[in-house]
N, C-alpha and C positions, 0 to 999 in steps of 0.2 A: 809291747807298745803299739806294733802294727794293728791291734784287735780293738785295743782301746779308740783309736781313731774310726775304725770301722762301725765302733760301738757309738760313739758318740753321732759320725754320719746316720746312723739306720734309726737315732732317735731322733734325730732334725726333720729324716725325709717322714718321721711318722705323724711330727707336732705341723710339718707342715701339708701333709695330708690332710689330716685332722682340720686346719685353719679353711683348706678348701675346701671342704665335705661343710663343715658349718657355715663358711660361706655363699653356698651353694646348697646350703638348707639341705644336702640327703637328695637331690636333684640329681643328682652326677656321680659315675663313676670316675675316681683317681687313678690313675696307671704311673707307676714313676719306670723311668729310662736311665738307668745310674750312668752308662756310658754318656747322657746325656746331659746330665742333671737335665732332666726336661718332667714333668707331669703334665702328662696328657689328659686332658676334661671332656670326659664322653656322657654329652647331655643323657637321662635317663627318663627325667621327667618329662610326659609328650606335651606339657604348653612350653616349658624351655625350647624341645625340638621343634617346636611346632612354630617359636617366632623368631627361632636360627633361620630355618627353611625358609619363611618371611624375610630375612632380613638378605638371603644370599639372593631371593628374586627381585629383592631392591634395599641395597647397600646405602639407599638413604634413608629408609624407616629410622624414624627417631630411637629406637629401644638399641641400636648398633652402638652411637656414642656412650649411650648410659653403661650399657653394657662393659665396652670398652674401659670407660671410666672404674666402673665395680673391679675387673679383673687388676687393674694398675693398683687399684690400691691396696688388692689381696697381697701382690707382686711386693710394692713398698712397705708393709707388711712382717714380709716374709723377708725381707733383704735388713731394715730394722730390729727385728726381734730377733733374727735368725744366722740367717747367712747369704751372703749372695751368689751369685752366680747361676743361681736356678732360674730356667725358664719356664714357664706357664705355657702351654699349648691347649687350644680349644679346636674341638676337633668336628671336623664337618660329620653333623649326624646322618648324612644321606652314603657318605666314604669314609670313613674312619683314616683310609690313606690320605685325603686331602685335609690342609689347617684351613682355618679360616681366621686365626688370631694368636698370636705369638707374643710376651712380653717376659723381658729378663730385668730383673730389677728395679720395675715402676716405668721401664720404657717398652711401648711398640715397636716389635723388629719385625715385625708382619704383620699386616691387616691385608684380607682378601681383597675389600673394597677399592684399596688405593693403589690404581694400575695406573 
């Protein structure tokens, strides 16, 4: 029984990998965190990184909210077709240690912008 559950989890985190990679057009690498349920989005594509780095030198470039918006609705998504509880993490391309955007379930639990 314990396998099947197991089985069934590593096919979710893979349909929803999958959903980010196409989301995200092959732009990004996907990392999942299982202690987490978290996936980590490590922009790849250098105009993605190039208008992260943009948007962390000014958190009000309009492409932040759109942005924001695209990720919530991978998020809701994924909570609909799938399962919940997973978080989305978009990870600062300059520190891989540092987030810059956090959503579980079609909600924001971290934006860098909003101190």
């Amino acid at each position: 029984m314990e396998q099947n559950v197991t089985d069934q989890n590593d096919k979710k985190v893979s349909q929803i990998k999958q959903m980010l990679e196409q989301g995200l057009q092959g732009g990004a690498n996907i990392e999942y965190d299982s202690a987490k349920k978290q996936f980590d989005v490590i922009m790849t594509d250098s105009r993605l990184t190039d208008s992260l780095n943009n948007i962390k030198e000014d958190p009000t470039n309009e492409k932040w909210p759109k942005l924001i918006k695209a990720f919530k609705k991978l998020s809701k998504q994924i909570k609909s077709g799938l399962d919940s509880g997973y978080t989305i993490r978009l990870v600062d391309p300059a520190d891989e240690t540092k987030t810059m955007l956090t959503i579980l379930d079609g909600k924001v639990t971290y934006d860098f912008s909003a101190k």
